[in-house]
N, C-alpha and C positions, 0 to 999 in steps of 0.2 A: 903349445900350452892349451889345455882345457880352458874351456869360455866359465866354465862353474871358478875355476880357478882366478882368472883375468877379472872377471866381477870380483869377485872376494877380495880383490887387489886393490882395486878400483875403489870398494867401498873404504876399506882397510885406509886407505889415501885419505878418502875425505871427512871420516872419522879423525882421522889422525890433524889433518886442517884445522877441522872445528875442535878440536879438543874432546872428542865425545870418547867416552865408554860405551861395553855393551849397554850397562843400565839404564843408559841416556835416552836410548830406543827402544825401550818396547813398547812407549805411544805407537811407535813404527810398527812392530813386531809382533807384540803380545808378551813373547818372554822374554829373556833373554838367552835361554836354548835354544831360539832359534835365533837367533842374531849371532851366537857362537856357530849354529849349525851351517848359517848363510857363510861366514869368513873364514870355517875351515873347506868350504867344497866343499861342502854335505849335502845341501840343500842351495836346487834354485831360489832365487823370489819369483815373486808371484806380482802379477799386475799391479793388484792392491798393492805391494812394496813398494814397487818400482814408484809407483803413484804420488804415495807419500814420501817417499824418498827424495824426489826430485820437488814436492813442494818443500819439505825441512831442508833441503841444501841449495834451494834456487837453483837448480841447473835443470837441462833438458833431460826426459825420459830417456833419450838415447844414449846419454852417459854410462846407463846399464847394460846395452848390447856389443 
């Protein structure tokens, strides 16, 4: 499996946890095309994601690799 993939899952997961939508994150994101861009494999994230990623969902940075 693609790692762009395996993340998209991963996030897809914890989205789905917290109840979130795209729209929920684009404090995260910016927009929401890219938060659709990030969970279909289009698009890596970026450190800044990962960043605030792991502070909005209390987990470690490494939950993205």
């Amino acid at each position: 499996m693609c790692l762009r993939v395996w993340v998209a899952q991963r996030f897809q997961r914890l989205m789905d946890a917290h109840r979130l939508r795209q729209k929920d994150l684009v404090d995260v994101f910016g927009t929401e095309s890219i938060v659709s861009d990030v969970l279909n494999g289009k698009r890596d994230l970026t450190k800044e994601h990962i960043r605030r990623l792991s502070h909005r969902f209390h987990v470690s940075p490494s939950v993205f690799f």
